[in-house]
C-alpha positions in Angstrom: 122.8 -38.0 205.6 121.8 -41.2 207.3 122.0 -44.3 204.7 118.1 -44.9 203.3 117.1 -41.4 203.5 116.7 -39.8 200.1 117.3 -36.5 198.9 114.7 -34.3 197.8 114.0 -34.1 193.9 114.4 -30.2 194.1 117.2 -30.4 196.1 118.8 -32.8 193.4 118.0 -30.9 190.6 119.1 -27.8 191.7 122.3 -29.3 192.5 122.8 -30.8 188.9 121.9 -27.5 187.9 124.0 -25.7 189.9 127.0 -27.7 188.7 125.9 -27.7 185.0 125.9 -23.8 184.9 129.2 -23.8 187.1 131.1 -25.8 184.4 129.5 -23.8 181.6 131.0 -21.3 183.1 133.9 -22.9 183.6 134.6 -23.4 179.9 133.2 -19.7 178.9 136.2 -18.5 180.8 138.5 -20.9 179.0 137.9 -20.2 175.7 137.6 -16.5 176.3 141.1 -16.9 177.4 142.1 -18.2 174.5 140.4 -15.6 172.7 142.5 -13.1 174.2 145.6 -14.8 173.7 145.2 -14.8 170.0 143.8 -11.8 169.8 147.1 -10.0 171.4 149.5 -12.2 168.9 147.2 -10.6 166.3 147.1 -6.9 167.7 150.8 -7.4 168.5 151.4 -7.8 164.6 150.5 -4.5 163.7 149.4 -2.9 160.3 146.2 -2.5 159.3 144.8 -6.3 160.5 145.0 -5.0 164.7 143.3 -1.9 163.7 140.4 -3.8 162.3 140.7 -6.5 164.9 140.7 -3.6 168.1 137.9 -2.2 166.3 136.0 -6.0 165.9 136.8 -6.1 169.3 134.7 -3.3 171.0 132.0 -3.8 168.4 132.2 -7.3 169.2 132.0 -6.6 173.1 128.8 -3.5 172.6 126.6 -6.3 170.3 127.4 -8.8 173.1 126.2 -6.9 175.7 123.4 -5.5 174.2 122.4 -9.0 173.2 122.9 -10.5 176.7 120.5 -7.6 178.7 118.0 -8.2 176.0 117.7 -12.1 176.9 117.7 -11.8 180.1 114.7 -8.6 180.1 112.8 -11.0 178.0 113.9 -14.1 180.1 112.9 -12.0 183.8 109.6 -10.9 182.0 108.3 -14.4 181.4 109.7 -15.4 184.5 111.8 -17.6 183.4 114.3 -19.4 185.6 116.8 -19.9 183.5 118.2 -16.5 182.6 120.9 -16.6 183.8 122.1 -19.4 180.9 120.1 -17.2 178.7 122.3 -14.0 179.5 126.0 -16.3 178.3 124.4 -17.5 175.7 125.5 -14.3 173.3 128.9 -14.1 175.2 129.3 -17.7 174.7 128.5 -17.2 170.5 130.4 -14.8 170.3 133.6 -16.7 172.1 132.8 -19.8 170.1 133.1 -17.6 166.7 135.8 -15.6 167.5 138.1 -18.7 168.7 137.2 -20.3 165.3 138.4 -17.4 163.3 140.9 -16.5 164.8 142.4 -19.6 164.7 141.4 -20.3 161.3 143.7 -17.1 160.6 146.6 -17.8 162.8 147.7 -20.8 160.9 148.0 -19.5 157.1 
C-alpha cells in the first residue's frame, strides 16, 4: 500500500476484530488444556472423586453446549454480528470455572 493512502475504517475494524476473536480463541484453547490436564491427574486418582468428576464432566460439556446453540439462535435471530463471541462465551465460563476449581482442589 502506497505511503499516504489510508485504509478503509471497515477494513480496519474488521481486522482488529478478526485478531481480537483469533486470540480469544487463542487463550480458550489454553486454558481448556489445562483443564484437561487437571482433570486426568484427578480421574487418574481414582475412588469416588473421578467418578463424580467424569460425571461433572459430561454434564459439564451437555449444559455447555446447550447454552452455546441457544446464544447464538438468539444472536442469528436479531441479526447480530457478533455470535460467534456469543457462542464461547458459555465454553469460555465454563473453562474459566473449572480451571479455578480444580486448581483450588489440586493443592490441599
Amino acid at each position: 500500500m502506497p505511503m499516504g493512502m489510508r485504509i478503509p475504517a471497515t477494513r480496519k475494524a474488521f481486522m482488529t476484530n478478526f485478531w481480537a476473536s483469533y486470540f480469544d480463541a487463542v487463550r480458550l484453547g489454553l486454558q481448556a488444556q489445562q483443564v484437561i490436564a487437571l482433570r486426568m491427574l484427578r480421574i487418574s486418582e481414582g475412588g469416588p472423586s473421578a467418578l463424580i468428576e467424569m460425571q461433572r464432566m459430561v454434564g459439564e460439556k451437555v449444559l455447555a453446549a446447550w447454552a452455546s446453540q441457544t446464544v447464538t439462535g438468539l444472536a442469528l435471530a436479531r441479526g447480530d454480528k457478533s455470535g460467534g463471541r456469543k457462542a464461547a462465551a458459555p465454553y469460555r465460563k465454563a473453562v474459566r470455572a473449572n480451571r479455578r476449581r480444580l486448581q483450588r482442589k489440586g493443592r490441599k
